[in-house]
C-alpha positions in Angstrom: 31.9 -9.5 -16.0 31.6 -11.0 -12.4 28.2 -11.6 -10.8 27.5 -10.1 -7.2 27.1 -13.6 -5.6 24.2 -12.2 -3.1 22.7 -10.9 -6.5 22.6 -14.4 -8.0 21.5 -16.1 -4.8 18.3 -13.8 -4.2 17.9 -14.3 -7.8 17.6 -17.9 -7.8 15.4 -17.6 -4.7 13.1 -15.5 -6.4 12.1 -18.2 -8.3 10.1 -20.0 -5.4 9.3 -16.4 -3.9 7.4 -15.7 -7.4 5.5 -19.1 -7.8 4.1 -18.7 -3.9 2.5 -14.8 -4.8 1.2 -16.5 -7.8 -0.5 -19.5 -6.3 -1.7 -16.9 -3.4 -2.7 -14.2 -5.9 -4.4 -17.1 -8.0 -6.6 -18.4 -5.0 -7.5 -15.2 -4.3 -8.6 -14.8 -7.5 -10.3 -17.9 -7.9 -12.8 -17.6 -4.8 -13.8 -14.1 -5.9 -11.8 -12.1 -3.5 -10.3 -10.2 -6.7 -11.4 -10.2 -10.3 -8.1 -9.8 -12.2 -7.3 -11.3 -15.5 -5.0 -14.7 -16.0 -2.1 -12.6 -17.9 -2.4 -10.1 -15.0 -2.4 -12.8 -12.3 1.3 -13.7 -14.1 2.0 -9.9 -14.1 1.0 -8.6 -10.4 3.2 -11.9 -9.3 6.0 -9.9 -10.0 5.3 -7.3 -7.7 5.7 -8.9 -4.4 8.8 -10.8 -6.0 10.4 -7.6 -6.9 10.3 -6.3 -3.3 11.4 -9.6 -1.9 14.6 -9.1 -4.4 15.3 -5.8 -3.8 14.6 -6.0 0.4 16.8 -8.9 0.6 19.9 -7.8 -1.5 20.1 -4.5 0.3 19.6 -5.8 3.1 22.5 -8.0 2.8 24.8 -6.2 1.8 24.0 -3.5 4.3 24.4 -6.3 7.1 27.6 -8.3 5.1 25.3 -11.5 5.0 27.0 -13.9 3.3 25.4 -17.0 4.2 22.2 -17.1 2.4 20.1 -19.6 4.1 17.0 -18.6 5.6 17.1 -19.7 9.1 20.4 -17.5 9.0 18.8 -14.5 7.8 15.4 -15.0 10.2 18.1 -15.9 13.2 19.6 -12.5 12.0 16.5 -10.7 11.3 15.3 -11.7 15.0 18.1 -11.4 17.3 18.4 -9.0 19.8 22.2 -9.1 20.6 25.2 -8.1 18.8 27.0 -10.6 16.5 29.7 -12.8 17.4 30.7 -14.7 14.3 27.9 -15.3 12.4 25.9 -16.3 15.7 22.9 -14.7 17.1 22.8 -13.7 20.7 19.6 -13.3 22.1 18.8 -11.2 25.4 16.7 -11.3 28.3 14.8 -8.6 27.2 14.4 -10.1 23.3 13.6 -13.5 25.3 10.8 -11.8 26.9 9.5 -10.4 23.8 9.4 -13.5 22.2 7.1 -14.8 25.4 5.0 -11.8 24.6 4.4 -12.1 21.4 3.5 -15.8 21.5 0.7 -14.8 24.3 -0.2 -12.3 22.1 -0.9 -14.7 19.1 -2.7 -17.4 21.7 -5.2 -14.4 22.2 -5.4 -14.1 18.5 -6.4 -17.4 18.1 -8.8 -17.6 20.6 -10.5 -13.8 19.9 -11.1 -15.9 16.4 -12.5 -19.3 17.7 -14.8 -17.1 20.2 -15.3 -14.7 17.5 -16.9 -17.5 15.2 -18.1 -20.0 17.9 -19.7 -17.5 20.1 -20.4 -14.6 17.5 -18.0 -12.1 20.3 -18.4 -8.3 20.2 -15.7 -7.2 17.6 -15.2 -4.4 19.6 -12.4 -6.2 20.9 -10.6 -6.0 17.5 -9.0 -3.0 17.9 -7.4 -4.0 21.2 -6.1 -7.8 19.8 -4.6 -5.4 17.1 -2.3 -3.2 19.1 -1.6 -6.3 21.1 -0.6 -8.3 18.6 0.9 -5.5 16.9 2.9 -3.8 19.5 4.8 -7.7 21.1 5.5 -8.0 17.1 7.4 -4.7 16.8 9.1 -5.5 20.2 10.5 -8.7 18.1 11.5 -7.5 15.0 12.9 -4.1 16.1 14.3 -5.5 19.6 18.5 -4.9 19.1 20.7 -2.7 21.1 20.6 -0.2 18.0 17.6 0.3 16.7 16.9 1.0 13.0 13.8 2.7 12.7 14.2 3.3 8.9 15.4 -0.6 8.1 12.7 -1.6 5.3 13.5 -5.2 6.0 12.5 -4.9 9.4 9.6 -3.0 8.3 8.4 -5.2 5.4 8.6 -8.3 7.8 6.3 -6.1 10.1 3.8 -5.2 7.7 3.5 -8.3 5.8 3.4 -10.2 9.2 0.5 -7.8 10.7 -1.4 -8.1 7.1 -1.2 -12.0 7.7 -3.3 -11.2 10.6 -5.8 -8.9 9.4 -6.3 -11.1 6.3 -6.9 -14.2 8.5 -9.4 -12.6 10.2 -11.3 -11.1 7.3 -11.1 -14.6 5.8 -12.0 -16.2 9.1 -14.8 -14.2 9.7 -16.1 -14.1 5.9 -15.6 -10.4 5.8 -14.7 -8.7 2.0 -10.8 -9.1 1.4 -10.5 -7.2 -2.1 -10.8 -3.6 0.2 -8.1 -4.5 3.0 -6.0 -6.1 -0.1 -6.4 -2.3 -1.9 -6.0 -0.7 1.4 -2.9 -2.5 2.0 -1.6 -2.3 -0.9 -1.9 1.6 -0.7 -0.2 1.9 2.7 2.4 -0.6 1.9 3.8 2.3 -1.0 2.8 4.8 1.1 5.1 3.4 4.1 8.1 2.7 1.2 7.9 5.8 0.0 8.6 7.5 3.8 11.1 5.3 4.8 13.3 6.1 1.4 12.3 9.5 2.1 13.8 9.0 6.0 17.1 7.0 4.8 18.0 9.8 2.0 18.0 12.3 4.9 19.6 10.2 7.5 22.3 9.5 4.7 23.0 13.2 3.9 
């Protein structure tokens, strides 16, 4: 029987994919953030792994990926243009995203160094959010047709956005084990819908 050669590829690169969630779900552990046994730590490892796998093989097949290198499938992931032989195009417009969305993490940066130099109002949190937030939706959705129920697309938006919340909780010594849950919950929750959305769009 003849292996799918993207099904062997993400397989092998699920190997590195599964040691990084462990290290990261380890650490986590291991300064109190969650209180999870070791042979769970292995277990719950999986998880993110299995959703890497999975997000990546449909995803290239839907999109005829054959080059498996990850600066192929970020340049792909990223573009704004059409496809003219394997290479990305980029427009003005994605161009100018890209310029947004790097302002967008400069404010980041600095709402966090004000927020633990000069103890600033976090009232401004909510507005860094939609900032960061909306430029970073601008880059990963920007392409002349836009895929609304693409979960690649969407799981490189949420898991880039919960980098940012995390940083800041961690930054700012705030509890992580609720926003991990609360991820966690709204991650399935956003899975579910978009399954939900591409079943119907399909029939």
């Amino acid at each position: 029987m003849k292996t799918d050669p993207i099904v062997q590829e993400e397989l092998w690169r699920s190997i590195p994919v599964y040691f990084v969630s462990f290290l990261a779900i380890g650490a986590l552990n291991l300064k109190g953030y969650i209180a999870i046994g070791g042979i769970a730590t292995f277990l719950l490892a999986f998880l993110p792994t299995a959703v890497h796998f999975s997000l990546m093989v449909r995803y290239r097949k839907k999109e005829s990926l054959i080059d498996s290198s990850i600066s192929s499938i970020i340049d792909y992931i990223f573009q704004s243009g059409s496809h003219d032989k394997g290479k990305a195009r980029c427009s003005a417009s994605g161009q100018k995203s890209r310029i947004i969305l790097a302002i967008a993490v400069f404010a980041y940066i600095v709402y966090l160094y004000a927020s633990v130099k000069y103890g600033l109002d976090q009232i401004f949190w909510p507005l860094v959010l939609i900032l960061i937030g909306g430029s970073l939706s601008e880059v990963v959705f920007s392409r002349e047709k836009r895929d609304y129920t693409d979960l690649l697309r969407w799981g490189t938006f949420y898991t880039i956005t919960s980098l940012f919340i995390f940083a800041r909780y961690l930054v700012l010594g705030y509890p992580v084990l609720p926003v991990l849950k609360g991820a966690m919950i709204v991650g399935t929750v956003l899975l579910m819908f978009l399954l939900l959305m591409q079943k119907r769009t399909v029939s």
